[in-house]
C-alpha positions, 0 to 999 in steps of 0.5 A: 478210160480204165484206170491203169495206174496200179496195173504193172508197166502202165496197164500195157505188157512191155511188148505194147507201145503205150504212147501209140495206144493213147494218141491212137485213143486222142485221134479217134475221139477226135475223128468221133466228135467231128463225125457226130456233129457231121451226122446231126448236121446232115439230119438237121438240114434233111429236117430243113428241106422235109419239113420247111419245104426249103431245100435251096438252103437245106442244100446249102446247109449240107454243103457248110456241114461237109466243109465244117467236117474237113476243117474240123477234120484236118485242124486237130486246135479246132476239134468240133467247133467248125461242126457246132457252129454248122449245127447251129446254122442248120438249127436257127434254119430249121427254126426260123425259116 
């Protein structure tokens, strides 16, 4: 983020909420992380089913990574874990299957 500390009132005029701006700021990296581990783990288990022909467990892998989404979405303390871990699932798949 820019640097605000020799800006006057904070880097924001006085009619802004500064703390307002900030956690919007913490949510949407928060919403960010979630949905690019969602997104690299959609691709990764379109990859399982196209290229390893498995598409039982492709199907399957998609459906963790829905559900790693919305835990990762709905628990702020475990951010991108729940999503990494799907990731890596899907991953160890399309490698050892």
């Amino acid at each position: 983020m820019a640097d605000t500390k020799h800006a006057p009132h904070g880097g924001y005029s006085p009619e802004m909420d500064g703390p307002a701006h900030e956690a919007m700021y913490q949510r949407f990296l928060h919403f960010l992380t979630v949905a690019v581990f969602f997104a690299a783990g959609c691709v990764t288990g379109l990859a399982v089913g196209g290229i390893k022909h498995a598409w039982g467990w492709a199907i399957i892998g998609i459906i963790i990574v829905h559900i790693a989404a919305v835990i990762g979405l709905f628990a702020p303390s475990l951010k991108w874990k729940p999503g990494a871990v799907a990731f890596a699932i899907l991953l160890f798949m399309l490698i050892f299957l």
